[in-house]
N, C-alpha and C positions, 0 to 999 in steps of 0.2 A: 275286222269286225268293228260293230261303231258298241260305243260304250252307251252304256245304259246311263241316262245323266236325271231318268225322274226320281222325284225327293217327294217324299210321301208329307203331307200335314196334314194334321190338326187340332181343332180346339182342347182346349185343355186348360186344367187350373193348377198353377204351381204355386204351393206355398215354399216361398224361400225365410231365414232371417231380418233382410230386409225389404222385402215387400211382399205381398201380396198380388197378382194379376193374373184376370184371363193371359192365356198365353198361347202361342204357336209353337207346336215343334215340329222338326224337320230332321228324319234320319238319313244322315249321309249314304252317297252310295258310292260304286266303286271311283268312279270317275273323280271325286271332288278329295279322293286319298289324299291325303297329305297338304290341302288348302291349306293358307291360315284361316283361321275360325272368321276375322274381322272381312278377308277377302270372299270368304263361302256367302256370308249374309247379305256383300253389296252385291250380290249375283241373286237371292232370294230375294230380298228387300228392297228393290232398285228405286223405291221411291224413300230411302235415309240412306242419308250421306254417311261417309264412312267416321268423319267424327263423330256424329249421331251416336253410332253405332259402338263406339272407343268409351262412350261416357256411358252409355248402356250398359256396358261389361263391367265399368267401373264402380256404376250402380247397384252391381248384382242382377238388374233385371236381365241379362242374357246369362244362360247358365250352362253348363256341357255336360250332360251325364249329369245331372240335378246338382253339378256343384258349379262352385266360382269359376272363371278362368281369368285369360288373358287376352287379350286381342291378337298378341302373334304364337298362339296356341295353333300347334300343326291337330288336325284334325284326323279320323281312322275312319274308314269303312264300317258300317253300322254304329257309329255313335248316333247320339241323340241332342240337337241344338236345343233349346228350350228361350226362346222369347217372348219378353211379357209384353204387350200392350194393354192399350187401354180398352174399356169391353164396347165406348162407340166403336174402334177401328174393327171390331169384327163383328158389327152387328148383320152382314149379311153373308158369314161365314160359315152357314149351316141350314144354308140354302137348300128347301125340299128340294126333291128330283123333280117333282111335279111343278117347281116354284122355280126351276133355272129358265131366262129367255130362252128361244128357240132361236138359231141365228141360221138365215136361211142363204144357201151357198149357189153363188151365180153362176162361178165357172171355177174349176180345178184342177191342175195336172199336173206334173209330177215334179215341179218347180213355185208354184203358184197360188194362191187361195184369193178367190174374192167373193165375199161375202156380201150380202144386205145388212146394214147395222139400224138396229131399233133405235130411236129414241131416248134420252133419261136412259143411257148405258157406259159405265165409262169402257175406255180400249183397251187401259192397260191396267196393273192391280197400283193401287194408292191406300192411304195410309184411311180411307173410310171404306173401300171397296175394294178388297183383300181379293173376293172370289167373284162378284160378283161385276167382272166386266167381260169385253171380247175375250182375249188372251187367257185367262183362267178358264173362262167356258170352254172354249176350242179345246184346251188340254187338255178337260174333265171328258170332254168326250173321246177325243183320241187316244188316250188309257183305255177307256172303255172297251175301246176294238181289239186291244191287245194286241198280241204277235202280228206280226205284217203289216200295221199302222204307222206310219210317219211316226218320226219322233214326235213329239210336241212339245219336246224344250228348242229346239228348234227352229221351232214359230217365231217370226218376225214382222211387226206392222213395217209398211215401208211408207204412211204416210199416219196422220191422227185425223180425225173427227172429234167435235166435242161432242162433249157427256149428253145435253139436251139434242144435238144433230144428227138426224136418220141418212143414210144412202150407201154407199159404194164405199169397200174397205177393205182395201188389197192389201195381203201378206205375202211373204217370200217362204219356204218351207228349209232354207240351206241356206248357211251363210256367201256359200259359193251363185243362188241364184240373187240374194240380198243385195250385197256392192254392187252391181251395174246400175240397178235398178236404182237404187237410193242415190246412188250419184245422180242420176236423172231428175227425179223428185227435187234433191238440192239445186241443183244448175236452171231450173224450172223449167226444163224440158218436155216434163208431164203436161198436156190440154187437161185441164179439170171443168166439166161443164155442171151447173147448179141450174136446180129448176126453182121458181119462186113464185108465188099465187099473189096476183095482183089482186084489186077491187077497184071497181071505175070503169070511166072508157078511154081507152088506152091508147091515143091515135099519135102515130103510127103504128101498126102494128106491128113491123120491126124498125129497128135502128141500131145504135148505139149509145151506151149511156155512158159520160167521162167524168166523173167526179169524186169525192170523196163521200163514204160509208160514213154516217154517223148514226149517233141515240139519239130517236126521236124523246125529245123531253117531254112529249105531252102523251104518250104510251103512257096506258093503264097496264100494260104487262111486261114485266120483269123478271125473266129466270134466272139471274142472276145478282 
């Protein structure tokens, strides 16, 4: 049987002794039985590092069952993590239903996901977009389906786009369909073709173009 590995969050305000913060929490489920605490969070957290995470406990802003711990704190089935951030890192962590992107799905099967990615989206959760990229969404909706739905901790990019970059945004659903793949991707095996809107007249109309990419410095636009 495969273990159930989804960890429920959310928003919430913990008052501790020392501090105060919006916070996340996350109750363990059976799977993650007996993690250390410091190891459970670089698995939820994966955009802070696990000293991050050491000075965090040390701070009190990570708390177990609303009290202090320790970093190599073994952890139980049904506890309760409680992590403080700051309230920008979850300002888009309560996202209406009606307010989540729609990510619309090219091809699927039972190894596979590729997606169309929007625009101004990030792929994976960061310390400003908690819920509010690819991989969070995918999950929100895979829960949804309930029984008979792919896991969706499971879910793996096996490539990135950036945050402002729309198109093509293949995942793997198994870590067993993931390794082949990714080695490909690494080895640059993968063809990646990009489409790009010129202005002008553009002659020839095909070729080849060999040079380096740079920032034009006299661009009025900057999304970065």
């Amino acid at each position: 049987s495969v273990c159930d590995r989804r960890v429920k969050i959310k928003k919430v305000v913990v008052q501790n002794p020392v501090h105060s913060h919006d916070s996340l929490s996350f109750k363990v489920t059976p799977h993650f039985q007996y993690y250390r605490i410091d190891v459970f969070l670089t698995q939820m957290l994966p955009w802070r590092s696990r000293q991050q995470i050491h000075k965090d406990i040390d701070q009190g802003t990570i708390r177990l069952n609303e009290k202090p711990t320790k970093a190599a704190k073994k952890i139980k089935s049904e506890d309760v993590v409680w992590v403080g951030v700051p309230s920008s890192a979850i300002e888009d962590s309560d996202l209406a239903e009606n307010k989540r992107p729609r990510l619309e799905t090219i091809f699927e099967d039972d190894y596979f996901l590729a997606i169309n990615k929007p625009g101004n989206l990030a792929v994976h959760p960061n310390k400003r977009y908690l819920k509010n990229n690819v991989l969070s969404l995918l999950r929100h909706e895979r829960e949804k389906q309930g029984a008979g739905a792919p896991d969706p901790t499971e879910m793996r990019l096996l490539h990135r786009l950036d945050l402002e970059t729309s198109g093509l945004l293949l995942l793997s659903k198994s870590k067993l369909a993931h390794l082949p793949i990714a080695a490909q991707f690494e080895d640059k095996k993968i063809q990646k073709i990009y489409l790009a809107i010129v202005n002008g007249d553009v002659s020839p109309s095909e070729g080849k173009i060999s040079g380096d990419v740079v920032k034009d410095m006299k661009s009025q636009v900057a999304l970065k």
